[in-house]
C-alpha positions as CSV (number, residue, x, y, z in Angstrom):
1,X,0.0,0.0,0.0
2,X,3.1,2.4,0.8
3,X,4.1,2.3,-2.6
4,X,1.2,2.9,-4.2
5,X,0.6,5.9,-2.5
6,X,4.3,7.3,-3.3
7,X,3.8,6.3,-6.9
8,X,0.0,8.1,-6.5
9,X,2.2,11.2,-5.5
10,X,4.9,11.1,-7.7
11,X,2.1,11.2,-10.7
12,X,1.1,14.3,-8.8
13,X,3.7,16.2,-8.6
14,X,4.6,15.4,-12.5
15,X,1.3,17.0,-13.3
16,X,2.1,20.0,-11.7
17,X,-0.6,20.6,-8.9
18,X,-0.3,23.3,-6.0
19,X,1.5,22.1,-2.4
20,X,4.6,21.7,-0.9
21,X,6.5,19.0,1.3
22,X,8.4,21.8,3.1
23,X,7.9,24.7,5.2
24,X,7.8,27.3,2.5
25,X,8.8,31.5,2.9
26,X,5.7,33.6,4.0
27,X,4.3,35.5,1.3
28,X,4.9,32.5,-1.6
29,X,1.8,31.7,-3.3
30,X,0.3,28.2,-4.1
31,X,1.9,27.9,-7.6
32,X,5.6,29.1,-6.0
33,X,5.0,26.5,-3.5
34,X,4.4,23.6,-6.2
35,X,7.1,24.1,-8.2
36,X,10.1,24.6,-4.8
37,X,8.3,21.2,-3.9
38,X,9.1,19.7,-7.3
39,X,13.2,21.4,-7.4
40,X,13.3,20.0,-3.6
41,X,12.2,16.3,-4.3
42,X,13.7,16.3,-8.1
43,X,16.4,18.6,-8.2
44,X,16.9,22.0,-9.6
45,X,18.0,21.7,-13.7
46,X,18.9,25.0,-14.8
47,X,17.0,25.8,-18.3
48,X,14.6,22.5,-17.3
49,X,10.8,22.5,-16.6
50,X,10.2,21.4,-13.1
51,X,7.9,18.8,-14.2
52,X,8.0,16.8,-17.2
53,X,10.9,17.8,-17.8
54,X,12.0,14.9,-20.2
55,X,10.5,15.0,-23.5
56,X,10.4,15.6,-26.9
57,X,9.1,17.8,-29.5
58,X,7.2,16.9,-32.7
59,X,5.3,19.2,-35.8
60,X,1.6,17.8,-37.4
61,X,-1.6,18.7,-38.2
62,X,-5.3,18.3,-36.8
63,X,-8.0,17.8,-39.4
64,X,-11.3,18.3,-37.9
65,X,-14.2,15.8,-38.5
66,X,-18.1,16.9,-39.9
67,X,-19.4,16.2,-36.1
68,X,-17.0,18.4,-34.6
69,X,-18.5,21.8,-35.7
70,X,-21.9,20.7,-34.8
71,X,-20.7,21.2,-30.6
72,X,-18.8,24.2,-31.0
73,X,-18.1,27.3,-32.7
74,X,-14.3,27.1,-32.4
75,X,-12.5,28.0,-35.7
76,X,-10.4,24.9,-35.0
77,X,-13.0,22.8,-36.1
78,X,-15.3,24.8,-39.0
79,X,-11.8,25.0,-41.6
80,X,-9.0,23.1,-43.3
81,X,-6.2,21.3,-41.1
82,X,-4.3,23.3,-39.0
83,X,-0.5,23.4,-38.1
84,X,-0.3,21.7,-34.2
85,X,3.4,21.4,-31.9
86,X,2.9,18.2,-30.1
87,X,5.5,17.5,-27.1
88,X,5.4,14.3,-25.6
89,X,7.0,13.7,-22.0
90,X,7.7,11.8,-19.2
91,X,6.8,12.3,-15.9
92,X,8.6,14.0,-13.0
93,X,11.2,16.7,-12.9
94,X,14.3,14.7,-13.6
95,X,14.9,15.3,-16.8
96,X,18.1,12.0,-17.0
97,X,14.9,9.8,-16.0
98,X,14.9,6.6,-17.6
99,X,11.6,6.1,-20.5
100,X,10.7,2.6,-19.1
101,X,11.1,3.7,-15.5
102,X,7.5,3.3,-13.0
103,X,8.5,6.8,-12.1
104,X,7.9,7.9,-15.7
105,X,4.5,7.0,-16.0
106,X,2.3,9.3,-16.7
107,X,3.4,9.8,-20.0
108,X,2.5,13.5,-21.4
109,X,1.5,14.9,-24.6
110,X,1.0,18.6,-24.9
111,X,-0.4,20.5,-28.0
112,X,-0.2,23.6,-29.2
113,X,-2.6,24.5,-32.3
114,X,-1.7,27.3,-34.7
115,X,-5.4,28.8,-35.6
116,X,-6.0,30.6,-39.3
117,X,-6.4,33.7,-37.8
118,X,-2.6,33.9,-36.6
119,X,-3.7,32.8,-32.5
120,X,-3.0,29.6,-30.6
121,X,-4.7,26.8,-28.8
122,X,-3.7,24.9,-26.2
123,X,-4.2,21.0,-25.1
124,X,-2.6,19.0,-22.2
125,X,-3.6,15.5,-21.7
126,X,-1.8,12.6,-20.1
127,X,-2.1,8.9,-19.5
128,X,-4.2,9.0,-16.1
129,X,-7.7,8.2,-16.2
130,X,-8.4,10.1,-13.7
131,X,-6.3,12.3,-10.6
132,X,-5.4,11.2,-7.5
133,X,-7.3,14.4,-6.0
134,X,-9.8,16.8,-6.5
135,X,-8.2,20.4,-5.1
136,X,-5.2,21.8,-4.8
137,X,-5.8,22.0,-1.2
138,X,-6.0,18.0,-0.7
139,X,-2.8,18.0,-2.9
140,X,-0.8,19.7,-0.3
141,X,-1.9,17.5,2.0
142,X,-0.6,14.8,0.2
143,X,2.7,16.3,-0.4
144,X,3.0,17.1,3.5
145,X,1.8,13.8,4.5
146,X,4.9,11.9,2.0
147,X,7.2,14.3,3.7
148,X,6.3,12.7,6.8
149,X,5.8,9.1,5.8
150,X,9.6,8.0,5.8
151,X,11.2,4.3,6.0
152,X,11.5,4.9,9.9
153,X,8.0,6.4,10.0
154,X,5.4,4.1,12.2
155,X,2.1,2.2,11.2
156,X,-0.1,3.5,9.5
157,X,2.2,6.0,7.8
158,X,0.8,9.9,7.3
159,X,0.5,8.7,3.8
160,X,-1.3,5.5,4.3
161,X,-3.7,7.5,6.4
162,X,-4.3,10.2,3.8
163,X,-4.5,7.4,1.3
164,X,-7.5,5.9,3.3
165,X,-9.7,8.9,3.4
166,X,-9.0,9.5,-0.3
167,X,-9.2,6.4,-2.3
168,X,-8.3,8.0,-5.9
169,X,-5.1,9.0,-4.1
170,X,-4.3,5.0,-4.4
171,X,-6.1,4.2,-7.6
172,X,-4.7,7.2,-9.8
173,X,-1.6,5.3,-10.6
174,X,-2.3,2.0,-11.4
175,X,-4.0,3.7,-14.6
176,X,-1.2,4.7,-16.4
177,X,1.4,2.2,-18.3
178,X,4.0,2.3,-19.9
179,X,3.8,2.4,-23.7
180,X,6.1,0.7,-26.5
181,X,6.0,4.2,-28.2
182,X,4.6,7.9,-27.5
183,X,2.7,7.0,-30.8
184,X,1.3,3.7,-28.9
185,X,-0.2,5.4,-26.2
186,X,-3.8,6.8,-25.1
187,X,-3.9,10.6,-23.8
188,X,-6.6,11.5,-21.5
189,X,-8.2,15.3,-20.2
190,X,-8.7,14.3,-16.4
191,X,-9.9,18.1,-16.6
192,X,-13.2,19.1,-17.9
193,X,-13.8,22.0,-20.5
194,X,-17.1,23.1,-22.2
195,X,-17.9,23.4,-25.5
196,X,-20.2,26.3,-26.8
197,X,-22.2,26.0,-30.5
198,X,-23.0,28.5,-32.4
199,X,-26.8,28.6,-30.4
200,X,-25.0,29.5,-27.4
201,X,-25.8,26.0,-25.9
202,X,-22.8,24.5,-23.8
203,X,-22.1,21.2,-23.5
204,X,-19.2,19.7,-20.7
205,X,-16.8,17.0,-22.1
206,X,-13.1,15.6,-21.2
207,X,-10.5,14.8,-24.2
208,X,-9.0,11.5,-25.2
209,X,-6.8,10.7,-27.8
210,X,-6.2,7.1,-29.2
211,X,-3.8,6.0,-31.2
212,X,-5.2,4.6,-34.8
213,X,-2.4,1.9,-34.5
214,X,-3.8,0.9,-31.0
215,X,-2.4,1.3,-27.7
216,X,0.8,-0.6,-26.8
217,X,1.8,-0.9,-23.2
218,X,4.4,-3.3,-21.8
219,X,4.4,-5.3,-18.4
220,X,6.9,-3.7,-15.3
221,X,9.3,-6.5,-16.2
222,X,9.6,-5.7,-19.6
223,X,9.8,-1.6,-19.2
224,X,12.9,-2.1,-17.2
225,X,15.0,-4.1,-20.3
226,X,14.6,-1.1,-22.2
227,X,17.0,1.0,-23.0
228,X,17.1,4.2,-20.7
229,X,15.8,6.9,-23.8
230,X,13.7,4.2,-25.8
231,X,10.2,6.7,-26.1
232,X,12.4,9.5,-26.8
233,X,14.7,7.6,-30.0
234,X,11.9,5.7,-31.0
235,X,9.6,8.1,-31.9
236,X,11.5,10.3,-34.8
237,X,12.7,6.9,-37.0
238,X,8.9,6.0,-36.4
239,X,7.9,9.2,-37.7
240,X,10.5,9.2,-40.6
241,X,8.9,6.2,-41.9
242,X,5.1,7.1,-41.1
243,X,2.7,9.7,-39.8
244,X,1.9,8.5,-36.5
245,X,-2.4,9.5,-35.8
246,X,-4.6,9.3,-33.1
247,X,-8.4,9.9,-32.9
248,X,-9.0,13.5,-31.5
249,X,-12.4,12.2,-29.4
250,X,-14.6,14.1,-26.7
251,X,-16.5,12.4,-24.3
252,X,-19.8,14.4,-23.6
253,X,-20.7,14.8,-20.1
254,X,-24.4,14.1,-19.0
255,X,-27.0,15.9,-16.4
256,X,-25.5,15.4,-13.4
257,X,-21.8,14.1,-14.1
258,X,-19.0,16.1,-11.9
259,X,-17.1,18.3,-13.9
260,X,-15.2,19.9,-11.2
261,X,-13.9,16.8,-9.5
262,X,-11.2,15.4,-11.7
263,X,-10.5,12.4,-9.3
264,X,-14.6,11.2,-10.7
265,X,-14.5,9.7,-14.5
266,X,-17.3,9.8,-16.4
267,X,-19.0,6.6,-16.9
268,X,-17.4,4.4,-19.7
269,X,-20.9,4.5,-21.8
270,X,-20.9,8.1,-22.3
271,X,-21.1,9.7,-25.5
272,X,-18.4,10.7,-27.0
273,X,-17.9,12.4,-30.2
274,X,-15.1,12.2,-33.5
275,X,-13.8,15.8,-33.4
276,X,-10.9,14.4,-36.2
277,X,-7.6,13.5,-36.8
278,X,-4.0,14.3,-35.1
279,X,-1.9,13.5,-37.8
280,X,2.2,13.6,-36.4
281,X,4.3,13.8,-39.0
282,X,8.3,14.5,-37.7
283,X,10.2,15.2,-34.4
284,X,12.1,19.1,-34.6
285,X,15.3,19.2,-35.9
286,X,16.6,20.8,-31.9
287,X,13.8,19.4,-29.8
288,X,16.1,20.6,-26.7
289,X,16.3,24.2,-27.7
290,X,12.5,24.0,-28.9
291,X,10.5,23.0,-26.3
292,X,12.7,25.7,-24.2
293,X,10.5,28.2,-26.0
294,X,7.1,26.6,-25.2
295,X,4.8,26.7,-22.7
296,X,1.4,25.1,-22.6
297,X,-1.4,26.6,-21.2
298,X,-4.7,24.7,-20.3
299,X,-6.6,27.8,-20.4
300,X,-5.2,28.7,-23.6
301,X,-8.4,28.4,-25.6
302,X,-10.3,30.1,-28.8
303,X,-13.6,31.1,-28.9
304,X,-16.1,27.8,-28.9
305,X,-14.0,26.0,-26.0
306,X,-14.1,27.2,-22.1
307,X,-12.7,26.4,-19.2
308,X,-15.1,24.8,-16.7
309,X,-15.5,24.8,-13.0
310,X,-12.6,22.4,-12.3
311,X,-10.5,24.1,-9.9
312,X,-7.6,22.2,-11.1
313,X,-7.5,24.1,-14.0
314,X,-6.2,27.1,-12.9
315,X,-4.0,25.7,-10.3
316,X,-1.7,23.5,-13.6
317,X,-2.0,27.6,-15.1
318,X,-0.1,29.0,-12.4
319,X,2.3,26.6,-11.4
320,X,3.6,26.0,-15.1
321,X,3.7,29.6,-15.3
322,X,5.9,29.8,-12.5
323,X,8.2,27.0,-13.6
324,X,8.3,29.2,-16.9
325,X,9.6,32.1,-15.2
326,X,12.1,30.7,-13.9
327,X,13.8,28.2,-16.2
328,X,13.5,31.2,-18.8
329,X,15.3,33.6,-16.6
């Protein structure tokens, strides 16, 4: 049970969620908090981000499908394709992590789509079906409660306890696995976001992207035979010989589903809807000096697409803006 709830937390701290494991100066918000947490339990790594900080960056396009422009209004799905950076990561702040390693799982794929009318939208999704917790608050709790939960530490642990009073804490984790390939693997948007039609009607729904190939994962045992930067070689030889593609999907809340609890999946038989294609075609020529330069913002959005009333969303917004600031500085 111990580890689980340290693996729980390490997926956590990767995704960039507000709290701290130490005693932090007076005066530091939420998001300063987060990201001294992440430098204290992964190191500092000048230039780095302070989660998700191994990766690699890749150019494609997004064709949207028919259905698409029948939710929303969003220009991003009434046109032709559009130009979209995709960077997919591993998880924590060590950016010498190895691909295959437990400790990299959740796998990240951030998006950046270049609109016809010169502006940008962004997408960040992961492997995690859901998040260990539902509010920044309960997060720092889980970070002091790890803090506290040491070898030496007596039964039941700070951590086991918090584990028992939040159950998604525990189950979080064992959702994610590792993939053959970044192009092998399933993206999900724990957070909600709303969609608004041209009618002005709204309609709540969390993303998923699937790979057209299938998803690929391997067992534990088989992760740790690979070599330490597998994901990260693999994927631009893929690309050289294909376009890798996954199905852009939305799954369409219902009456009465939470969409401000990301630690609650929707049930499995919702709707959900083909909003088209993510076609990705070739890694950057200096993915290392390229994704020094991005930053992707959940609330980054276009006209069409909202945020909701997860309050997660705007705790990822100021953390990774703080982790911006400072590896940029």
């Amino acid at each position: 049970m111990q580890r689980t709830f340290v693996r729980a937390l390490a997926i956590g701290l990767a995704l960039g969620l507000p709290g701290a494991a130490h005693a932090q100066p007076d005066g530091a918000t939420t998001a300063e908090q987060t990201v001294d947490a992440m430098n204290a339990l992964f190191g500092k790594h000048s230039g780095i981000r302070a989660n998700h900080a191994k990766g690699v960056v890749a150019e494609g396009s997004f064709t949207p499908s028919p259905e698409a422009g029948k939710l929303s209004k969003a220009s991003l799905f009434a046109g032709a394709a559009v130009p979209v950076t995709i960077r997919f990561s591993d998880a924590t702040g060590v950016p010498t992590i190895p691909d295959g390693s437990v400790k990299a799982n959740p796998h990240g794929m951030a998006l950046k789509f270049k609109l016809a009318d010169g502006s940008e939208m962004d997408v960040v999704v992961n492997a995690l079906k859901f998040f260990p917790v539902a509010t920044g608050e309960e997060f720092r709790d889980l970070l002091v409660a790890a803090s506290k939960s040491g070898p030496d530490a007596p039964h039941p642990t700070p951590l086991e306890q918090f584990g028992q009073s939040h159950p998604a804490a525990a189950a979080a984790g064992g959702t994610a696995k590792t993939p053959t390939s970044f192009a092998r693997q399933t993206y999900n948007g724990v957070n909600a976001f709303v969609f608004v039609d041209k009618d002005g009607k709204r309609q709540p729904f969390r993303y998923r992207f699937v790979p057209a190939q299938g998803e690929e994962v391997l067992s534990e045992a088989e992760a740790k035979t690979k070599a330490p930067n597998y994901l990260v070689d693999e994927i631009g030889p893929r690309l050289a010989r294909e376009p890798a593609t996954f199905r852009v999907l939305a799954q369409l809340a219902e009456p009465g589903d939470p969409t401000n609890d990301a630690t609650k999946p929707w049930p499995d038989a919702r709707r959900t809807v083909d909003l088209g294609t993510l076609t990705v075609t070739k890694t950057v020529p200096d993915s290392a000096s390229a994704e020094k330069a991005l930053l992707f913002m959940p609330n980054a959005l276009t006209d069409g697409i909202e945020v909701s009333d997860d309050p997660l969303i705007d705790a990822r917004v100021q953390a990774y803006a703080v982790s911006f600031g400072r590896r940029t500085q």
